[in-house]
C-alpha positions in Angstrom: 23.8 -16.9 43.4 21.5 -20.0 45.1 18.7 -20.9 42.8 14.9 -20.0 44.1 13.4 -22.4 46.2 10.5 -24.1 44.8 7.7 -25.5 46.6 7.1 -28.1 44.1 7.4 -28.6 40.5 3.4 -27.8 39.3 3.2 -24.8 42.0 6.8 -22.9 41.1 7.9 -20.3 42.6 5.8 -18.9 45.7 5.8 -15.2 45.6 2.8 -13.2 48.3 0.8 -10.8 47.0 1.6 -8.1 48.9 5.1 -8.3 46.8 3.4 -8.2 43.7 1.8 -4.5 45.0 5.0 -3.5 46.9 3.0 -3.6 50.2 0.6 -0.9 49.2 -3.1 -1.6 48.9 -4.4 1.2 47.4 -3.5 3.0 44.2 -5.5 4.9 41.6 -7.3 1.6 40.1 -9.4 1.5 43.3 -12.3 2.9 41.4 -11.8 1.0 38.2 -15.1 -0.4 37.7 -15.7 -4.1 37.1 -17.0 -3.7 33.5 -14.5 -0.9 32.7 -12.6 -1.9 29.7 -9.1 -1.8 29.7 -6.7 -1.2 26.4 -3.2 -0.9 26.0 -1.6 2.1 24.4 1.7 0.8 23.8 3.3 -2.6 22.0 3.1 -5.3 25.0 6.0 -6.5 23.9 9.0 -3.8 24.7 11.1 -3.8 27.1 10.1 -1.9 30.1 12.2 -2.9 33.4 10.2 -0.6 35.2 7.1 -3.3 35.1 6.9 -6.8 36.6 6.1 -10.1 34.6 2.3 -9.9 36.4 2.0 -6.0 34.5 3.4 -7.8 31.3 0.7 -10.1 30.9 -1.6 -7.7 31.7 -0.6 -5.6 29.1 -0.7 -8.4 26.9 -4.5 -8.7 27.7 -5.4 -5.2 27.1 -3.8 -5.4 24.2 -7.1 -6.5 22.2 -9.2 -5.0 25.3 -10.8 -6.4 28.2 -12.7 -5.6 31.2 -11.1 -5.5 34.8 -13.1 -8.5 36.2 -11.6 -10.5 32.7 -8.0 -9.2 33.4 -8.7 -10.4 37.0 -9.9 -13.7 35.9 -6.9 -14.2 33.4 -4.1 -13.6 35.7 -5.5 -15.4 38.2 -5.1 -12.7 40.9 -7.0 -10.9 43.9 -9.5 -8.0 42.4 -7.6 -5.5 44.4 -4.3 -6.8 43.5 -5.0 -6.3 39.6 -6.4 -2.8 40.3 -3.1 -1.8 42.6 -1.3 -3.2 39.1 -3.8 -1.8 36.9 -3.4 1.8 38.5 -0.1 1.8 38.3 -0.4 1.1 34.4 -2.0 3.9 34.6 -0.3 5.8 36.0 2.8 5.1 33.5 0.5 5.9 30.6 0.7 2.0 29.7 -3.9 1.8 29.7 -6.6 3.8 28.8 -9.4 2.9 31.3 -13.2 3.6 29.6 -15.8 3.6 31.6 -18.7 2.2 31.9 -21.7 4.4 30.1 -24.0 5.3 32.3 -27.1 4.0 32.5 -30.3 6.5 32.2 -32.8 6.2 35.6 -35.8 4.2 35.6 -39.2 6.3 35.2 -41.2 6.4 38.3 -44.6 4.6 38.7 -46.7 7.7 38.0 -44.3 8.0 34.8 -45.1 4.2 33.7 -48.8 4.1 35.3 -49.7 6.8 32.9 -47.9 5.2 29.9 -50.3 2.2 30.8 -53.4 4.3 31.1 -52.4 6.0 28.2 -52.6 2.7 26.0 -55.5 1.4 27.9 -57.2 4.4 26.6 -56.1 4.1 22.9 
């Protein structure tokens, strides 16, 4: 068996993105949200050959929680790579994605111009 080639020492081994995904760039972490936390449901640390090293560490993120945008951050991957590897974590059971609450809607101007009227009037 030949050894890897390596582009240089600091850089290591070169490996595209579209590997890391298997070609595909869509999966069911295309609507993760940006602020949607992400937890692990399982020790980080077993042995699972059905996940890659770049899954691993992601599990080892979500292990004490973290948004997608963080996980994205950390890995130092592509947004829509980490949610192709995200959704298949998923998919496996391996996350629990929360999320984001909602946020209520804003009044409308009548609502807040008779609030103000209101206290002018007190």
């Amino acid at each position: 068996m030949t050894e890897p080639t390596w582009i240089d020492e600091e850089a290591g081994q070169f490996v595209r993105l579209y590997a890391l995904t298997g070609g595909r760039t869509r999966s069911s972490g295309d609507n993760f949200d940006l602020i949607a936390m992400v937890t692990a449901t399982h020790d980080p640390t077993r042995d699972d050959s059905s996940i890659g090293p770049e899954q691993r560490r992601i599990l080892e993120i979500a292990d004490h929680g973290a948004s997608v945008a963080d996980i994205a951050s950390e890995v130092d991957l592509p947004l829509g790579v980490v949610r192709v590897l995200l959704g298949d974590l998923h998919d496996l059971g391996l996350i629990n994605v929360r999320s984001p609450v909602k946020v209520a809607p804003l009044p409308s101007e009548r609502i807040l111009k008779e609030v103000i009227n209101g206290l002018r009037a007190l």
